[in-house]
Backbone bond lengths (Angstrom), bond angles and torsions (degrees), N, CA, C in turn:
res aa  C-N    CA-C-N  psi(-1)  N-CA   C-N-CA  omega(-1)  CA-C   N-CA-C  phi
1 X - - - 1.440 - - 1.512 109.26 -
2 X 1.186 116.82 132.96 1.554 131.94 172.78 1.700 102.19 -57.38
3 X 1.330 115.59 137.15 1.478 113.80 163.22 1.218 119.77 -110.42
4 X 1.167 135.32 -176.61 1.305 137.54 -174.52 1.895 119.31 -122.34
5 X 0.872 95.34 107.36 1.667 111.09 -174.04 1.531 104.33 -37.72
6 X 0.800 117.71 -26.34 1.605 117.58 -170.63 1.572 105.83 -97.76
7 X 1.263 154.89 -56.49 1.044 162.36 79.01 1.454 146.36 -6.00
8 X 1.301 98.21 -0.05 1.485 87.72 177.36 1.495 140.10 71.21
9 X 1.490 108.97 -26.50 1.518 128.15 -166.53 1.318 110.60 -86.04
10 X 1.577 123.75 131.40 1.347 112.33 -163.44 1.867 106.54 -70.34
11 X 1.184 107.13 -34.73 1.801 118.89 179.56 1.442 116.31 -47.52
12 X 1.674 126.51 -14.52 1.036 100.66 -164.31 1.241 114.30 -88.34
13 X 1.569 112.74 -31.26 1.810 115.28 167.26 1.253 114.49 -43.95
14 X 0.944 114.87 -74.09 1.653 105.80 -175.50 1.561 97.34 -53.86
15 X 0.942 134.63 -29.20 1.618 113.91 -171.19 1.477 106.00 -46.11
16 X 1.513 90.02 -58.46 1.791 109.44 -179.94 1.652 112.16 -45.33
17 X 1.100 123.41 -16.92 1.442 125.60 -175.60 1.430 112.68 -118.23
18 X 1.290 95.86 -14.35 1.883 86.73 160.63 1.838 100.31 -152.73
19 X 1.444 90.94 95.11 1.255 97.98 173.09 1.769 124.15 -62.95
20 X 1.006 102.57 -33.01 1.542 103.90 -171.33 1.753 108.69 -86.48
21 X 1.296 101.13 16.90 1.776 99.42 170.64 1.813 94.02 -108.11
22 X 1.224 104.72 133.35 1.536 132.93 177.94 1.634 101.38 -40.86
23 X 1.546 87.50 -99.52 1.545 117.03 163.29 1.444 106.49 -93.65
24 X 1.628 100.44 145.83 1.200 99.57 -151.40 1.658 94.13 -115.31
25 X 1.343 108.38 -76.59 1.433 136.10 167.79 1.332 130.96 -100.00
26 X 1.556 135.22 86.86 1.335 136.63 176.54 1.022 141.67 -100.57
27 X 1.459 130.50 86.31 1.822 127.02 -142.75 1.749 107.53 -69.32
28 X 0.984 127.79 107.34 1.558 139.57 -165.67 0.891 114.30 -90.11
29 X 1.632 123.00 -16.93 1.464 132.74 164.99 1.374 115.64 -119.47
30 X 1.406 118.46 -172.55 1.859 94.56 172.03 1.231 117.16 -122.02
31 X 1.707 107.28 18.87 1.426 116.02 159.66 1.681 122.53 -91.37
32 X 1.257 119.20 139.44 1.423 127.99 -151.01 1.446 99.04 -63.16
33 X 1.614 118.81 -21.39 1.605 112.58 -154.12 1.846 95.70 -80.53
34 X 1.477 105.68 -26.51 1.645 93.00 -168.52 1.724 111.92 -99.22
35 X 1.507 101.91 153.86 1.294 90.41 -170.39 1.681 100.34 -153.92
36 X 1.705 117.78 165.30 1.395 111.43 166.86 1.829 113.43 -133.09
37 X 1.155 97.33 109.68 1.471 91.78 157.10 1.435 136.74 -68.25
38 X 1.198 141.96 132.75 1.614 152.29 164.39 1.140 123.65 -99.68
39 X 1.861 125.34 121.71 1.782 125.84 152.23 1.070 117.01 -106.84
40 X 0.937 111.14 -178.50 1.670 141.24 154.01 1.539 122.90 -117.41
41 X 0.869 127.06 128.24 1.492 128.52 177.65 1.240 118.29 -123.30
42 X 1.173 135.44 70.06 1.768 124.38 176.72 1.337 122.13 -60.03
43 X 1.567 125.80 116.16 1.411 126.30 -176.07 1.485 100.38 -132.56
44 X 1.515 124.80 155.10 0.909 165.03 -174.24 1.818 104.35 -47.34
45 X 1.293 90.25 -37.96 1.638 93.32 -165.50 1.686 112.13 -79.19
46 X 1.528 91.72 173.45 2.029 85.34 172.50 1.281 100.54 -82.94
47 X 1.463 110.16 -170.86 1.973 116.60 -172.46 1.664 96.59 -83.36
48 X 1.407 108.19 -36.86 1.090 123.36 -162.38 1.881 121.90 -65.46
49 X 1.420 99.63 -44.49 1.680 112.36 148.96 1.316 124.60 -51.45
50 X 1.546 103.27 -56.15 1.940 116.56 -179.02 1.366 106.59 -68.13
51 X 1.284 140.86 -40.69 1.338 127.66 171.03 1.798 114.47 -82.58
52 X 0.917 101.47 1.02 1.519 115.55 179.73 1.703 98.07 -69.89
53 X 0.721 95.49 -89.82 2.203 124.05 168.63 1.219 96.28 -21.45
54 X 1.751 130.70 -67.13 1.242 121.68 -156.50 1.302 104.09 -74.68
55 X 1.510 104.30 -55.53 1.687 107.69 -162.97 1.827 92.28 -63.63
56 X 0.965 117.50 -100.26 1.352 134.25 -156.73 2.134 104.76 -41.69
57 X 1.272 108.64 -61.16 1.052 118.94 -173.49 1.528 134.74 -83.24
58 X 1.481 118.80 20.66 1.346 121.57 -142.76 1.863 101.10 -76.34
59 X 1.179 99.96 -8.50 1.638 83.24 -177.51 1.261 111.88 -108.32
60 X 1.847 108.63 42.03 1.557 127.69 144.77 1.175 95.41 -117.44
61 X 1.141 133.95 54.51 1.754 122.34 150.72 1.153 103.72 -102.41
62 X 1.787 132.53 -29.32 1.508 105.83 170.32 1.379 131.44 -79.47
63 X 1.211 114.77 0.79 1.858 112.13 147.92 1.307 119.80 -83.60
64 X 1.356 129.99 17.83 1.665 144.26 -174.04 1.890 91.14 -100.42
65 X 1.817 98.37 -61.04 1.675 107.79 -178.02 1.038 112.10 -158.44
66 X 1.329 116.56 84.50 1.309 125.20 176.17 1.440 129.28 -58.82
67 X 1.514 104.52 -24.52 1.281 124.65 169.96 1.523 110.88 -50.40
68 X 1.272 120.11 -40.56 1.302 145.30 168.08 1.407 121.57 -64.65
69 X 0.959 90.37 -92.33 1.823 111.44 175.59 1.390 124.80 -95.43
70 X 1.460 105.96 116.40 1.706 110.97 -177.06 1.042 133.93 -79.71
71 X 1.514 102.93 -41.05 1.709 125.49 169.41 1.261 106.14 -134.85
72 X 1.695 98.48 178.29 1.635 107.35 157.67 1.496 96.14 -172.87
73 X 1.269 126.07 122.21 1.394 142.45 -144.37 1.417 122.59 -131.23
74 X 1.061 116.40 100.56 1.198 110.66 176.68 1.167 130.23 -59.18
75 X 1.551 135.60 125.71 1.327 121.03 -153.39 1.493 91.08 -134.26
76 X 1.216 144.41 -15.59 1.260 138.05 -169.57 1.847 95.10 177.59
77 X 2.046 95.82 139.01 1.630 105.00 -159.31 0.981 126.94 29.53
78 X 1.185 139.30 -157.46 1.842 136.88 -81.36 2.029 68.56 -165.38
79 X 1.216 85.58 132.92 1.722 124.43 155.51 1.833 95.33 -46.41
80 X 1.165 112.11 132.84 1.717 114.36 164.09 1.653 117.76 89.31
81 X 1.421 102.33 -11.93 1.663 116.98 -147.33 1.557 94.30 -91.92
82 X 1.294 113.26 155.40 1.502 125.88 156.21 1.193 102.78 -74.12
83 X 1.495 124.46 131.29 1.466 126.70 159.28 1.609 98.82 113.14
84 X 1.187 118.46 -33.52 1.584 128.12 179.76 1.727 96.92 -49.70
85 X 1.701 87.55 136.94 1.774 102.93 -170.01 1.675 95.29 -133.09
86 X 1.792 98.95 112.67 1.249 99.00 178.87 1.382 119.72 -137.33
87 X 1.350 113.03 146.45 1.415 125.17 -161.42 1.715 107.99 -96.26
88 X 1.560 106.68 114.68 1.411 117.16 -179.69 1.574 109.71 -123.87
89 X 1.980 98.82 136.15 1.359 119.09 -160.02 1.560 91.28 -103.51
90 X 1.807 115.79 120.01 1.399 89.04 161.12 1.333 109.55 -149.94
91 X 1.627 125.23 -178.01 1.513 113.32 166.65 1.528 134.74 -107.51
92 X 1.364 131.72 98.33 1.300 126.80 -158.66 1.377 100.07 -111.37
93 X 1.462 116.67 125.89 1.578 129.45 -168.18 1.093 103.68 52.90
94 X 1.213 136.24 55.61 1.805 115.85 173.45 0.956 101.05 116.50
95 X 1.741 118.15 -71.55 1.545 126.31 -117.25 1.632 96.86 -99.46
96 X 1.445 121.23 153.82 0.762 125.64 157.34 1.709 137.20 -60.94
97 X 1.301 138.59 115.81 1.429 114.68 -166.40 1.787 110.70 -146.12
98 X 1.112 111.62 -176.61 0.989 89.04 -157.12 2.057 93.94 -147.53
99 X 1.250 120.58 141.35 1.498 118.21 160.37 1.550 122.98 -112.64
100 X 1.248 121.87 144.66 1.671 130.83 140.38 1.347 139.73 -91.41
101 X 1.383 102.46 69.61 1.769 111.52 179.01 0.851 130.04 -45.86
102 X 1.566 149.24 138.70 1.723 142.61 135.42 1.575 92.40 -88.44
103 X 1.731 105.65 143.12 1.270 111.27 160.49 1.793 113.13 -84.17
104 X 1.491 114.30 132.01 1.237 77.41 168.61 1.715 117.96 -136.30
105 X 1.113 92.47 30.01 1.499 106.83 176.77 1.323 109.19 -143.85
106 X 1.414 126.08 137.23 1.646 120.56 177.57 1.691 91.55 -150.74
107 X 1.404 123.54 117.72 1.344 138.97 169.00 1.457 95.18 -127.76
108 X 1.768 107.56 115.28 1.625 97.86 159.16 1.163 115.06 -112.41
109 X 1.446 132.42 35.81 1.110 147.54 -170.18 1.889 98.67 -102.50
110 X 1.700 103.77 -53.09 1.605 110.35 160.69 0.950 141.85 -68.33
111 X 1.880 110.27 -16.57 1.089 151.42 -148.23 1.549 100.66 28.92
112 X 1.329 106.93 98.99 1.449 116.32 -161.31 1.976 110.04 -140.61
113 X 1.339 126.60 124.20 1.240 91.59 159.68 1.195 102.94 -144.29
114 X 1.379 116.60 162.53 1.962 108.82 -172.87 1.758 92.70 -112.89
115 X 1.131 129.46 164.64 1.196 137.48 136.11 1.550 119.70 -150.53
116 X 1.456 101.94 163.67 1.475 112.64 -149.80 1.990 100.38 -126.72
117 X 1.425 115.11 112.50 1.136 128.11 -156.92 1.763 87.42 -66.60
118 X 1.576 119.02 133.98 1.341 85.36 176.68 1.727 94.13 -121.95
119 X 1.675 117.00 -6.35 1.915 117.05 172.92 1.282 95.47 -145.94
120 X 1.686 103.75 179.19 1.678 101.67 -170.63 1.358 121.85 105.86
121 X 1.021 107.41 141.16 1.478 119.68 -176.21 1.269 126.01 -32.66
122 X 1.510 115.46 -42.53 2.069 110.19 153.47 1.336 130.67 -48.64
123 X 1.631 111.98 -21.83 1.135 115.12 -166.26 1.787 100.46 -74.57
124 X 1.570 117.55 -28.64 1.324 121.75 -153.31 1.998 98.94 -69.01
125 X 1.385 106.15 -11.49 1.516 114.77 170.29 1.356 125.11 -104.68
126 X 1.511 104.77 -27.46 1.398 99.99 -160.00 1.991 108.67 -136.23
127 X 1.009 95.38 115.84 1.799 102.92 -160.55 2.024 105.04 -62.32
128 X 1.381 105.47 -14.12 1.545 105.30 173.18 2.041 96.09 -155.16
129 X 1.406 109.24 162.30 0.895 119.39 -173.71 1.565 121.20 173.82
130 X 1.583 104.48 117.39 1.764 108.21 -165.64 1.253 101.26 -114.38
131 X 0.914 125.87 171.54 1.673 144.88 147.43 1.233 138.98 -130.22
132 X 1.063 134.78 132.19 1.626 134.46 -152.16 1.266 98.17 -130.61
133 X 1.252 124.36 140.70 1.276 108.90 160.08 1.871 96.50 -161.22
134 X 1.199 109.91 138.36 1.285 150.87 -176.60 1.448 139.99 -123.53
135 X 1.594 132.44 107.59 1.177 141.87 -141.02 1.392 84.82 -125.14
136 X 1.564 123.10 122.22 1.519 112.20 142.59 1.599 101.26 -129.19
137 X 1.433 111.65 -155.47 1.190 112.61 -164.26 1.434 108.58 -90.52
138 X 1.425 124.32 163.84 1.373 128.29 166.49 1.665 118.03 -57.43
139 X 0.841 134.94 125.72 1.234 145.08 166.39 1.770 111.81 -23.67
140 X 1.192 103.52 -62.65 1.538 121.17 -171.13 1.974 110.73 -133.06
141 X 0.950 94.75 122.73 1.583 104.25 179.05 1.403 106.22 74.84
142 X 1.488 130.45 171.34 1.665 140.18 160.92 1.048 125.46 -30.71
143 X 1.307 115.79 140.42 1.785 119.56 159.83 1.565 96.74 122.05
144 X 1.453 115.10 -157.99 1.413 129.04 164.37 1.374 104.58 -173.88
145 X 1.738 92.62 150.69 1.829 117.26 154.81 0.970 116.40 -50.57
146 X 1.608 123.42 142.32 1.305 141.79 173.69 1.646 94.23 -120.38
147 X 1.337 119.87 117.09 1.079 113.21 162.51 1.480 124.29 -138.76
148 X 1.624 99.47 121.71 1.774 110.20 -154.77 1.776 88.50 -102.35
149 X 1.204 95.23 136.47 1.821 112.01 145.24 1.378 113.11 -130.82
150 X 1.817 108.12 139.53 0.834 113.37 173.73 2.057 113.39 -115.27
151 X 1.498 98.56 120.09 1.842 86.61 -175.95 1.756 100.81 -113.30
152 X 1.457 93.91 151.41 2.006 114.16 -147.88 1.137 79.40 -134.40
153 X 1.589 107.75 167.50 1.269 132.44 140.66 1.588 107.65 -132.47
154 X 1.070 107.96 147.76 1.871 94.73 -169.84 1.484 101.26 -118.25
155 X 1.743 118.63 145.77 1.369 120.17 -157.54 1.703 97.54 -78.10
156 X 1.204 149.28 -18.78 1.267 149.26 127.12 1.350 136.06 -153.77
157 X 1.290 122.98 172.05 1.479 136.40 -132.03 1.589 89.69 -61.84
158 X 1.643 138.49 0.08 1.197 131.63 169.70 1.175 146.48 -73.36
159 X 1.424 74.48 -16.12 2.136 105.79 176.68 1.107 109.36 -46.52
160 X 0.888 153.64 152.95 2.101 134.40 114.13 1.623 97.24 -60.11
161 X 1.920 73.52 169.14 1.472 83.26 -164.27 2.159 87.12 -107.26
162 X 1.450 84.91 138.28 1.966 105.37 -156.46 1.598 98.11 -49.39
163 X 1.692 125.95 88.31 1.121 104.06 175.49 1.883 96.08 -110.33
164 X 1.067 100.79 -13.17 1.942 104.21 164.26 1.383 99.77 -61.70
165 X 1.336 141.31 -34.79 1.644 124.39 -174.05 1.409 99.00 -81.19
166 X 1.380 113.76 -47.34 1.930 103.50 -178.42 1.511 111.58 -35.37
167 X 1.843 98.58 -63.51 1.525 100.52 179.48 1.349 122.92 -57.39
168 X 1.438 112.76 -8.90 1.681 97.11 178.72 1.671 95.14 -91.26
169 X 1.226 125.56 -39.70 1.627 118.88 -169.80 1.533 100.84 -64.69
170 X 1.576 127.32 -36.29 1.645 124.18 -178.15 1.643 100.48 -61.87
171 X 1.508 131.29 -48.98 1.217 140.17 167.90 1.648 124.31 -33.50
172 X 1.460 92.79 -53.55 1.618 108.76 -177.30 1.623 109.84 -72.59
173 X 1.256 107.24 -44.13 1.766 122.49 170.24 1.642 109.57 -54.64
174 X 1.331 115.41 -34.84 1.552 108.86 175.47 1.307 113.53 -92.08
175 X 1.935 116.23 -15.39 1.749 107.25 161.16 1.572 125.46 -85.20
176 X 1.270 110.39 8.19 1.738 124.32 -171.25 1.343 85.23 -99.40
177 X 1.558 130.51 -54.59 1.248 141.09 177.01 1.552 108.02 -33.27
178 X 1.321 94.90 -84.66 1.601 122.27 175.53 1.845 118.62 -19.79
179 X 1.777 94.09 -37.59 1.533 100.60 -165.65 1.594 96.03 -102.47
180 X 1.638 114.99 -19.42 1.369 90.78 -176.76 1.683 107.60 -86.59
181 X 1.465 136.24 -16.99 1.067 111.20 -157.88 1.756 93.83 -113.37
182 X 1.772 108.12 27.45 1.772 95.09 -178.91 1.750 90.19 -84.83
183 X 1.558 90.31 166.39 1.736 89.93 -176.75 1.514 92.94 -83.67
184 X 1.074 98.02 168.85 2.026 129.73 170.15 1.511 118.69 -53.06
């Protein structure tokens, strides 16, 4: 991890390079290879729509941004489910790529869901890798927070640490957005 001349703290460079991520970089272990990124996403929609789409509905996110996301496939159980293993087509820098999810958390009470990359093109960097992501409401006035963490361990200290995937999931969260609240 890069540190910061002024502080010391590995988060603040990248802060400087991606301002609009909250938390940026949080070492969760006290070995250098693992790490967690944190956003925020404020969108237009309720929590209740936005976790609707992801959890339950995800293989309408490529009419949200197809540009983005190609597929998303159900490969084993039920849409929403713990244990559900699903296959997502997408494009990051260019390239075509591809994931094998297990879900393994589903609260729609938090509107919450985790999943855990388990093959696929992240894996070729990173020996574990989850994603969480969680919608509640805005504090003050309409819409709601989207707030994704993603926690890695990276196969060595050569990796970067995935802040191109944050920006593609903050990206994809504002085209799910985008499509749920255009009118009819």
């Amino acid at each position: 991890m890069a540190s910061s001349a002024r502080t010391g703290k590995p988060e603040d460079d990248v802060t400087k390079k991606l301002p609009h991520v909250q938390r940026t970089i949080t070492s969760t272990k006290s070995s250098a290879l693992t790490g967690k990124l944190e956003a925020d996403v404020e969108i237009k929609t309720s929590p209740e729509q936005f976790y609707d789409m992801v959890a339950n509905k995800p293989h309408l996110v490529p009419h949200a941004c197809n540009d983005k996301v190609q597929g998303c496939d159900l490969h084993e159980g039920e849409w929403g489910k713990v244990g559900t293993i699903i296959i997502r087509r997408y494009v990051l820098d260019g390239k075509a790529k591809q994931t094998k999810e297990v879900i393994e958390a589903v609260d729609p009470d938090k509107k919450l869901i985790i999943a855990k990359v388990m093959e696929g093109d992240v894996m070729e960097e990173y020996k574990s890798f989850l994603l969480s992501i969680q919608v509640s409401p805005k504090s003050e006035g309409s819409g709601s927070v989207v707030h994704l963490t993603l926690e890695y361990e990276k196969l060595h200290q050569g990796i970067d640490h995935p802040q191109t995937m944050l920006q593609f999931i903050k990206d994809v969260s504002n085209g799910i957005d985008a499509h749920l609240t255009k009118p009819n």
